[in-house]
TINUMAR-396884 format. One record per residue (C-alpha): x, y, z. Coordinates in steps of 0.02 Angstrom, whole numbers, always signed. Layout:
<recs>
        x        y        z
        X        Y        Z
...
</recs>
This chain:
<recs>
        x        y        z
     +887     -166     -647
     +804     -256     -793
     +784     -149     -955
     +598     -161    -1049
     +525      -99    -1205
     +357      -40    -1173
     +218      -58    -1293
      +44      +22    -1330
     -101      -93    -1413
     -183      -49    -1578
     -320     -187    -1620
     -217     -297    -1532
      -77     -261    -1620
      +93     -216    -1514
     +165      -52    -1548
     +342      -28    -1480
     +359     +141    -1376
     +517     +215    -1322
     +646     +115    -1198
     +611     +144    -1025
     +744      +87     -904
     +707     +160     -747
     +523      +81     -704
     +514      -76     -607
     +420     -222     -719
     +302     -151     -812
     +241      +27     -738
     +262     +151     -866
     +386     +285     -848
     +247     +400     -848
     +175     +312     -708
     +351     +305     -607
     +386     +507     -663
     +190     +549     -574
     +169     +417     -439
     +332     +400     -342
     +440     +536     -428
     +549     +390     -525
     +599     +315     -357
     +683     +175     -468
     +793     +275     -573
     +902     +325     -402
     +973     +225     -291
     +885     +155     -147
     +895     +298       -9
     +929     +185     +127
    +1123     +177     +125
    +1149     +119     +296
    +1255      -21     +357
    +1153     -101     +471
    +1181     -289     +474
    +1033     -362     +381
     +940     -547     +399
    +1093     -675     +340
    +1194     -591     +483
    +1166     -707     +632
    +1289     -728     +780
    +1362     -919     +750
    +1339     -983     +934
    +1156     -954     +887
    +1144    -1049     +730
    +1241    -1183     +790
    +1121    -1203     +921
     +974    -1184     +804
    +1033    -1318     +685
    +1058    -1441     +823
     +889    -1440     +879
     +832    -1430     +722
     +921    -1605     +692
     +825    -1656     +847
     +675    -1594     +810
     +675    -1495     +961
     +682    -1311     +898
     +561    -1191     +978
     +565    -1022    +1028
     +421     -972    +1180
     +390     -792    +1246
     +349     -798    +1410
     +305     -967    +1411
     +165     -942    +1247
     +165    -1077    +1127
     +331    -1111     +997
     +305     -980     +830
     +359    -1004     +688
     +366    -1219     +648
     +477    -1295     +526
     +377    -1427     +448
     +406    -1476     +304
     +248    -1473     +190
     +142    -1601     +126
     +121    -1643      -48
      -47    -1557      -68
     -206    -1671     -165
     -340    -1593     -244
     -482    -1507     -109
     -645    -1637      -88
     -715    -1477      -54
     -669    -1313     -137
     -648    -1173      -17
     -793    -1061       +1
     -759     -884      -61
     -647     -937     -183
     -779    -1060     -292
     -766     -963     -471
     -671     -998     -638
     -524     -929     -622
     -495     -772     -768
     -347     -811     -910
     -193     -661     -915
     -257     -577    -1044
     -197     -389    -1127
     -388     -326    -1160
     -436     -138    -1119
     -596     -198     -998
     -598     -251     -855
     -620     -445     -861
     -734     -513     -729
     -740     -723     -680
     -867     -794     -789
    -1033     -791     -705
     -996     -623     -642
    -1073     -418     -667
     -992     -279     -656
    -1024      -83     -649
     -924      +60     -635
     -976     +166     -456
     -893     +310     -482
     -771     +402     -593
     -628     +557     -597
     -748     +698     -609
     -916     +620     -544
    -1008     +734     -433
     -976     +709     -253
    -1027     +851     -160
    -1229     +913     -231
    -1244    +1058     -344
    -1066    +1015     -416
    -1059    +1042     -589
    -1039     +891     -724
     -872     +828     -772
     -809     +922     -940
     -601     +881     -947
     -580    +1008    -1089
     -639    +1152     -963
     -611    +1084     -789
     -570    +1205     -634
     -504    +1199     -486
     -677    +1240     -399
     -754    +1115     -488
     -631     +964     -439
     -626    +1038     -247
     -827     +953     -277
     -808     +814     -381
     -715     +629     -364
     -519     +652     -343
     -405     +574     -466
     -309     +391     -453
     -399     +323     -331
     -331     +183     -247
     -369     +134      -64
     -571     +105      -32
     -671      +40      +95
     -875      +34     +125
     -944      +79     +292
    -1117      +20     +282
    -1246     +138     +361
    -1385      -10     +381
    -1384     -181     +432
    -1411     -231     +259
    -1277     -129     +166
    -1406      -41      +73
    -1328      +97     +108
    -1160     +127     +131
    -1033     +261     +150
     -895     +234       +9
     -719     +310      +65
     -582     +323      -44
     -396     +378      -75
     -338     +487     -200
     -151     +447     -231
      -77     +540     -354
      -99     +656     -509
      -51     +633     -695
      -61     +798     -777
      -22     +747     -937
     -160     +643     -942
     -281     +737     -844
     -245     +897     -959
     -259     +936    -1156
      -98    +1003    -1220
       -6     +999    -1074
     +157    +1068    -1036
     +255    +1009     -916
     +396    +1131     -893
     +250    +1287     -884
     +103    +1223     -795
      -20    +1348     -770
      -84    +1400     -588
     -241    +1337     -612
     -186    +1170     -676
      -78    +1160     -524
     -231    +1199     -410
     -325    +1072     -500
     -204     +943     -459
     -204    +1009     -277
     -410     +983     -282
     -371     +820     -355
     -275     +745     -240
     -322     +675      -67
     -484     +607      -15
     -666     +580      -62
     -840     +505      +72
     -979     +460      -59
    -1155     +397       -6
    -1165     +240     -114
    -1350     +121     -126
    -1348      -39     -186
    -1461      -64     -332
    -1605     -188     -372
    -1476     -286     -521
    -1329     -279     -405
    -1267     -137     -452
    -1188      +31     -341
    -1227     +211     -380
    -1185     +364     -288
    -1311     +466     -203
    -1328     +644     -124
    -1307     +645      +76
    -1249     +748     +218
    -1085     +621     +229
    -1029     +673      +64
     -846     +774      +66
     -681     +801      -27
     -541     +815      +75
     -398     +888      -29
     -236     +971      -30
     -297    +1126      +63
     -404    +1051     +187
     -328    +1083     +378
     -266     +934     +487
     -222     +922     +662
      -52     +858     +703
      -71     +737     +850
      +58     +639     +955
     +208     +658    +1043
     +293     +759     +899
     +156     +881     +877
     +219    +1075     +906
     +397     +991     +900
     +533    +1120     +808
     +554    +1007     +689
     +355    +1037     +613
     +354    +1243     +643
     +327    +1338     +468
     +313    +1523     +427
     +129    +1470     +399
     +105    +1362     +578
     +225    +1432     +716
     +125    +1305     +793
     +186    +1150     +719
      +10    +1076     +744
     -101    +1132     +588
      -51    +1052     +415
     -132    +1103     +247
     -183     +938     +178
     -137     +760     +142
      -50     +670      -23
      +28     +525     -111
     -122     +444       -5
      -84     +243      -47
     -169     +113      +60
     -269     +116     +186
     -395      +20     +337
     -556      +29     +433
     -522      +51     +607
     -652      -64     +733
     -709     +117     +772
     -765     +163     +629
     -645     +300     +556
     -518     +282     +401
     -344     +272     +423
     -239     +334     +262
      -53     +329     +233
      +59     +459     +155
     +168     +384      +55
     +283     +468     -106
     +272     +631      -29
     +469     +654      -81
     +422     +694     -266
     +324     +854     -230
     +462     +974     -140
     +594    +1074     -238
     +760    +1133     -224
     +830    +1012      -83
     +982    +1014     -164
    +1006    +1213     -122
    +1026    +1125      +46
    +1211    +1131     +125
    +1196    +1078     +304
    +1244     +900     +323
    +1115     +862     +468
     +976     +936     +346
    +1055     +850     +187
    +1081     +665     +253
     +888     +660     +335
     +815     +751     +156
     +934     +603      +60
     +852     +458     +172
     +673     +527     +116
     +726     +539      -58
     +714     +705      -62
     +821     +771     -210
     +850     +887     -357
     +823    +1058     -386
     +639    +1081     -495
     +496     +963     -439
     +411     +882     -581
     +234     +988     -544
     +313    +1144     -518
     +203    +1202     -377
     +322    +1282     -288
     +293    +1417     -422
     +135    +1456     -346
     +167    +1412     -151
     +334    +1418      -86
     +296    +1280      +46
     +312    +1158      -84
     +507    +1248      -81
     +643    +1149      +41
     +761    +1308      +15
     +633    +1395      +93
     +515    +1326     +194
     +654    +1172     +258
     +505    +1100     +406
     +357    +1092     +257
     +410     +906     +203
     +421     +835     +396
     +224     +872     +383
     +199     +755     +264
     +222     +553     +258
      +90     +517     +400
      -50     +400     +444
     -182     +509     +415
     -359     +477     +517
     -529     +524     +461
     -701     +507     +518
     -823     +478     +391
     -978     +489     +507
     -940     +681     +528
     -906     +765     +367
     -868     +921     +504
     -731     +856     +588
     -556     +885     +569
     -428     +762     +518
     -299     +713     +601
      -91     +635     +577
      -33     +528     +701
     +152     +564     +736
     +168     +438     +858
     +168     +276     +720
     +291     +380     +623
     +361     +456     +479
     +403     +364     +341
     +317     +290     +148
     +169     +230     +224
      +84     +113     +123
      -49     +105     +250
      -84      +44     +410
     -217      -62     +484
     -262      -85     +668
     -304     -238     +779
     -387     -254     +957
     -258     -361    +1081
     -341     -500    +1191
     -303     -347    +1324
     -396     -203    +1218
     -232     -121    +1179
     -233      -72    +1017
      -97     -135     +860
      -57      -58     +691
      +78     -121     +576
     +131      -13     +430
     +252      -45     +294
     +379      +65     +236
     +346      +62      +27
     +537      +71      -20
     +666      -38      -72
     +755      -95      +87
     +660      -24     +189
     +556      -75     +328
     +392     -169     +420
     +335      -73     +581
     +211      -95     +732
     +138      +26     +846
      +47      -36    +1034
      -49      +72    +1112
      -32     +134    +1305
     -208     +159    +1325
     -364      +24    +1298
     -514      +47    +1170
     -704      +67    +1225
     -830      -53    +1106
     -951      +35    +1012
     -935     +154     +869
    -1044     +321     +954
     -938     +485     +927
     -868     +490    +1117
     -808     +313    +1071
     -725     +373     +910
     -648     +525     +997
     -574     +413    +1155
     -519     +254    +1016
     -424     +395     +885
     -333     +447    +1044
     -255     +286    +1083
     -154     +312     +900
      -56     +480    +1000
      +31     +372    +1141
     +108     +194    +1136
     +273     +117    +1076
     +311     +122     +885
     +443      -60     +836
     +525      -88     +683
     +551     -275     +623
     +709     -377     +612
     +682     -548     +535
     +782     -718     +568
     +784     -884     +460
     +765    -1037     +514
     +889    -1106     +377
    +1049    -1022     +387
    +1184    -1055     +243
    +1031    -1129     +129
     +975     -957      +51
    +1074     -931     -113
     +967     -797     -184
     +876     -905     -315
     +719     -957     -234
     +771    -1114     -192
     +671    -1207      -57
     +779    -1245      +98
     +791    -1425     +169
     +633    -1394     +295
     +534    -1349     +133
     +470    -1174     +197
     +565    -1005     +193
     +507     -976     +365
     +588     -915     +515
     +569     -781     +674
     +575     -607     +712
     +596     -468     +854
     +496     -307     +849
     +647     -184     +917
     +558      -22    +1004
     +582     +133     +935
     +507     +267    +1074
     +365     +272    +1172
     +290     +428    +1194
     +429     +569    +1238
     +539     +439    +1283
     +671     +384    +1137
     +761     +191    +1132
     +871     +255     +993
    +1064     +305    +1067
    +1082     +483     +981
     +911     +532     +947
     +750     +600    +1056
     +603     +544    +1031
     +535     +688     +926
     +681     +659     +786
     +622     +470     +803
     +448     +493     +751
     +487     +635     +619
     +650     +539     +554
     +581     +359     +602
     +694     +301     +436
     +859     +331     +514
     +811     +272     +685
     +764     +101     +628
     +927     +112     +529
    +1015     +145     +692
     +930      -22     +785
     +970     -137     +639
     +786     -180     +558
     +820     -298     +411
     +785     -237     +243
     +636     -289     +154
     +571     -286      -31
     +444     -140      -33
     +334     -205     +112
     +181     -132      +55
       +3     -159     +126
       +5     -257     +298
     -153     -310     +352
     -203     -427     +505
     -317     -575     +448
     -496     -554     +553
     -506     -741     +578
     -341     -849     +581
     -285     -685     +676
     -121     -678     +571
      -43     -533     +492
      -19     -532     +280
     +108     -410     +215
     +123     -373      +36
     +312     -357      -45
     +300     -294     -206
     +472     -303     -265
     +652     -268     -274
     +776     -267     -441
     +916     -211     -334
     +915     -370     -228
    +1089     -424     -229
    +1140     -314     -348
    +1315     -187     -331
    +1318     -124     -148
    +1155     -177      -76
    +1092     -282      +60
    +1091     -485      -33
     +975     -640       -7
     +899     -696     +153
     +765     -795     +199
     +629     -663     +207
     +683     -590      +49
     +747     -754      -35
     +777     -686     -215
     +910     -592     -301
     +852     -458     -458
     +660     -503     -359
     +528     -430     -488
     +391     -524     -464
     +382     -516     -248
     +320     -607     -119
     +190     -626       +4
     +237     -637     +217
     +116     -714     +332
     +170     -674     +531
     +109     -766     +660
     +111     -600     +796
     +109     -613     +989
      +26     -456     +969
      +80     -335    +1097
     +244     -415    +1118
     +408     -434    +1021
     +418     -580     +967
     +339     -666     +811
     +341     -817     +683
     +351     -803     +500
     +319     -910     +347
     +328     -843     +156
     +144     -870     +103
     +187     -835      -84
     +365     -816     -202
     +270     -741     -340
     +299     -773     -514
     +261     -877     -669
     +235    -1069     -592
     +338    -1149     -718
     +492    -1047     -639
     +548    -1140     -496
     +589     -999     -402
     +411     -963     -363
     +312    -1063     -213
     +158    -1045     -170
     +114    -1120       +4
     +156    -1279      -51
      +36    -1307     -179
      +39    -1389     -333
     +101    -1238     -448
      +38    -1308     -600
     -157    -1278     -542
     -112    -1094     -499
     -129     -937     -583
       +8     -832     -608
      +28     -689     -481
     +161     -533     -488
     +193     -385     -399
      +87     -409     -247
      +28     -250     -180
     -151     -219      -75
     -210     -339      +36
     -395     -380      +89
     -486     -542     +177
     -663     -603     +134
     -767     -655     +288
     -690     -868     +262
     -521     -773     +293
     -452     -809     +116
     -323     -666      +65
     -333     -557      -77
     -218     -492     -157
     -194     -351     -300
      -57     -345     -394
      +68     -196     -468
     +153     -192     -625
     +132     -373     -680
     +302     -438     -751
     +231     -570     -826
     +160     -500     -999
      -29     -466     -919
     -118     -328     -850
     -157     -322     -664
     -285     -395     -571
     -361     -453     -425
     -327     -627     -355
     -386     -740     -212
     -288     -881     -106
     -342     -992      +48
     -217     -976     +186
     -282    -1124     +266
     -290    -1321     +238
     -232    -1416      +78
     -287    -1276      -37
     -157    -1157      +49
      -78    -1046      -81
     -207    -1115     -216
     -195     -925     -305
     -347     -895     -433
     -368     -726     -524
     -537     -650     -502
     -522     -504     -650
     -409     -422     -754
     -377     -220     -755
     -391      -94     -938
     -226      -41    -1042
      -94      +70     -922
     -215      +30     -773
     -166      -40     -600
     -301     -138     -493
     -305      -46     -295
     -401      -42     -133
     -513     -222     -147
     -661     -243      -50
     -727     -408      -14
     -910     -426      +40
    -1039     -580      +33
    -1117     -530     -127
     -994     -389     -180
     -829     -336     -229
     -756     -159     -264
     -613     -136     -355
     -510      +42     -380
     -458      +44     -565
     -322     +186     -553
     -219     +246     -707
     -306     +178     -851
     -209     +224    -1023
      -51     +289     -931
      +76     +192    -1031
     +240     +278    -1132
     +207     +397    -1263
       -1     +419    -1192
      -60     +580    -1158
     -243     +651    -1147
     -207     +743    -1324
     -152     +536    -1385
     -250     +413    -1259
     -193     +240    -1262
     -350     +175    -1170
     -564     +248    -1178
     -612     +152    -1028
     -726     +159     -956
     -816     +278    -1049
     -789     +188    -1228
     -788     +280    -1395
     -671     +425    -1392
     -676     +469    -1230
     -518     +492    -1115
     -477     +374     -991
     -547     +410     -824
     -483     +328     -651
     -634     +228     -573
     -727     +130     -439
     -784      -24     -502
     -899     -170     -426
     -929     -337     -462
    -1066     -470     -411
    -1145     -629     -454
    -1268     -625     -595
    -1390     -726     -496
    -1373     -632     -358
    -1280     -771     -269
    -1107     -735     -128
     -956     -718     -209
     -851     -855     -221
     -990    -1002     -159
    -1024    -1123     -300
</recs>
């Protein structure tokens, strides 16, 4: 685990803060302590022994190579076409044509507290922590804010947004975002940390969660909120529905819900997707970080499923469990299996009642986004947002009806509660060639293919030793049990609209190779891996079989353990710590990015997945001091960017802010919405 000094800017001048050893690149601690409950200072929790990608039976690599030598190798499902090829790459040449959507000056790595737009290019913050949401709530004042007030106003850290346009136009459109996390020390003057007050603590309840805004695009460009019927907090005490085969299971029942179908709330929300239907899908993701006492916990059963969650340690870092004792393992043991869910909510009825879907299970859900087979079964993949842990896929039973009316919504939402939930094991197409430094193997792609292994299908379980109820609610150790090969942090995984492929985002992974974990293989080709990588899968869909290529090694060019598609690395900008994942309407990916490790602040970035300028990354803007750029949206003539954290960097607080955007002046910094479009009112990305 690499060691960094972190530093605060003073007129451009670089202050060293205290040594932080525990955050991966450059995240503050702060930002690791609030976010993910310092989910890099412990060990990985996924201790199994499950034989991982380099582990390959010899009769089939033998095989493999001599077809390979042949130039015979291919792999068919049922008689479908070979996935996964083993080309070797052309030498790319410059475009005659530069892809559309990706047509704009790329932006230098810079260290500015702005957000730093392609020249050519507007920008406007939408929204901000605090901003009205809900009409008649009252205006934003941080020295004197209350928990009423934030149960009406935008959440804090948003991350995850999408725009549902209410009008052929997008005039008007319904903006729907995540609220991930909390940072009380830099939501709250004179904060203290060990004695949070109950009001404080149902702030940060009001904070969290979920926000619908009616957004209208201006005459300059521009987005600004407006009041409507749509608009709606959903927060930490709002009720959900638990749906699926695990719903009213044992293993959910609380003092509060003998039921084990009604759950207070939703948190850690991370990434997220628009289903074809019209609803949002959310995931649950560090919800480890927010229960206490786990280690007053003495039965082994209950102690090794809390360890593969990470949930640890006596105190929580909030200390809610002060004021509710569900937040309380030693007490309320069922409270934490209600939370690390896809969440589902419909945006077109700000009366309807959200709902988790047990039946794509339990785990660090990044996200998870949905796609309509050639036989109207629907598909969502999910990533697991952990260090070795895993890529999943869920296929539903039942078929989805076209349209987006309400009775279509209600019938397409079901079709998340029964199907078959897979986990991913990985195979290289270069055996004996991966030596953990990034190296390219002979067939000049890190490439390979890959099984999805079921998990359970409604209340039937494919796991020896475990029904299907402790397969959905303890989905980590099941896949453990099957053997699905350990990944670096997949984060968001999102299927490409039109070369039909499927883009997953691995952030990272310092402990690759290191002391007692899982080492290099072709998927995850780097030891010590700070920077990440992006996968591309080619997916048969609804079966279980599937192609891969590495898209991206991320990095600084000039390292030659980077890659990117095959393209000449010296035109590129430099990417690290890939994270969301959205497509413009050409079907060029981009990409956010996490904790830069390359001395920049994080951005947004664009790439062609197709043709000569294949992995031809360009950055499209630059994110403020502390900040961490979330939840892209692409359109013709806009994008939206979630700015989330601004100014949380060591030794910050609201009493010392080490960032005044967006607000300027004095101001504290305030997690925003932000859009950007062509000054002359031109698409994004055309030249």
């Amino acid at each position: 685990m690499e060691i960094r000094l972190s530093s605060r800017r003073d007129n451009g001048r670089v202050i060293p803060l205290p040594l932080a050893s525990h955050h991966s690149a450059n995240r503050s601690s702060t930002t690791c302590k609030y976010r993910c409950g310092n989910a890099c200072q412990h060990e990985a929790p996924n201790t199994s022994g499950n034989a991982y990608f380099g582990d390959v039976v010899e009769a089939v690599l033998n095989r493999r190579r001599a077809l390979k030598a042949t130039g015979a190798l291919a792999l068919t499902v049922g008689g479908a076409a070979a996935l996964g090829g083993t080309t070797v790459a052309a030498p790319s040449a410059p475009a005659r044509n530069p892809v559309p959507g990706t047509e704009f000056p790329p932006v230098a790595p810079n260290t500015r507290d702005a957000v730093v737009v392609a020249d050519g290019y507007q920008q406007g913050v939408v929204i901000r922590w605090g901003d009205p949401v809900v009409e008649g709530a009252p205006e934003f004042d941080p020295a004197h804010q209350s928990a009423a007030a934030q149960e009406e106003q935008f959440g804090y850290n948003n991350d995850f947004a999408e725009l549902i346009a209410l009008d052929r136009t997008g005039a008007e459109s319904l903006l729907v975002c995540n609220h991930e996390y909390t940072s009380e020390e830099h939501m709250f003057l004179g904060y203290d940390e060990n004695n949070p007050t109950e009001e404080q603590v149902k702030i940060a309840w009001a904070a969290h969660g979920l926000s619908v805004v009616k957004v209208e695009r201006q005459a300059d460009g521009s987005l600004k909120p407006a009041p409507s019927r749509y608009n709606r907090r959903i927060t930490l005490t709002t009720p959900f529905e638990l749906r699926g085969p695990a719903a009213g299971s044992d293993l959910l029942k609380t003092s509060a819900d003998p039921t084990g179908t009604t759950v207070l709330g939703t948190q850690n929300n991370c990434s997220g997707s628009l289903t074809p239907w019209g609803t949002i899908l959310s995931g649950e993701e560090n919800i480890n970080q927010y229960f206490a006492h786990a280690d007053a916990v003495t039965d082994p059963v209950a102690r090794e499923r809390l360890d593969r969650y990470g949930v640890t340690g006596m105190a929580s870092t909030r200390k809610w469990e002060r004021f509710d004792e569900r937040w309380d393992v030693a007490r309320e043991p069922n409270e934490v299996n209600r939370f690390g869910w896809i969440v589902e909510i419909d945006p077109h009825d700000p009366t309807s009642t959200p709902v988790k879907h047990t039946a794509l299970g339990r785990f660090k859900h990044e996200g998870a986004a949905v796609t309509i087979a050639d036989d109207g079964r629907v598909v969502a993949y999910s990533g697991d947002d952990e260090r070795f842990d895993y890529l999943y896929k869920f296929v539903s039973h039942g078929k989805v009806k076209r349209g987006t009316s309400a009775l279509a919504r209600r019938h397409n939402t079901s079709l998340l509660d029964d199907g078959t939930l897979h986990v991913a094991k990985f195979t290289g197409n270069s055996p004996g060639e991966i030596d953990g430094t990034g190296k390219l193997p002979a067939d000049g792609e890190f490439d390979g293919v890959g099984e999805w292994i079921p998990l359970a299908s409604g209340k039937e379980s494919f796991v020896p030793g475990f029904t299907a109820e402790e397969v959905y609610v303890f989905t980590r150790l099941a896949a453990d049990a099957v053997g699905a090969t350990k990944m670096d942090r997949p984060e968001d995984v999102q299927p490409n609209p039109v070369n039909g492929k499927v883009y997953c985002a691995l952030t990272n992974n310092s402990n690759r190779g290191s002391a007692g974990n899982a080492g290099a293989d072709e998927a995850n080709p780097r030891v010590g891996n700070k920077h990440g990588h992006v996968l591309e899968i080619d997916d048969d869909t609804t079966g279980t079989r599937f192609g891969w290529t590495l898209l991206l090694v991320c990095g600084d060019p000039d390292d030659p353990s980077t890659y990117f598609g095959g393209f000449d690395k010296s035109r590129v900008s430099p990417i690290s710590c890939p994270d969301n994942v959205a497509f413009d309407r050409h079907g060029n990916l981009w990409l956010t990015t996490d904790g830069n490790a390359l001395d920049s602040h994080d951005g947004l970035f664009a790439v062609p997945v197709e043709g000569p300028e294949r992995g031809h990354v360009k950055q499209f803007l630059t994110v403020p001091t502390g900040a961490e750029a979330c939840g892209p949206v692409v359109r013709d003539k806009l994008v939206t960017v979630s700015v989330q954290h601004p100014g949380e960097v060591d030794g910050a607080s609201a009493d010392e802010p080490a960032s005044h955007w967006p607000d300027g002046g004095t101001s504290q910094p305030r997690p925003s919405v932000v859009a950007i479009w062509r000054a002359d009112g031109g698409e994004i990305g055309r030249g």
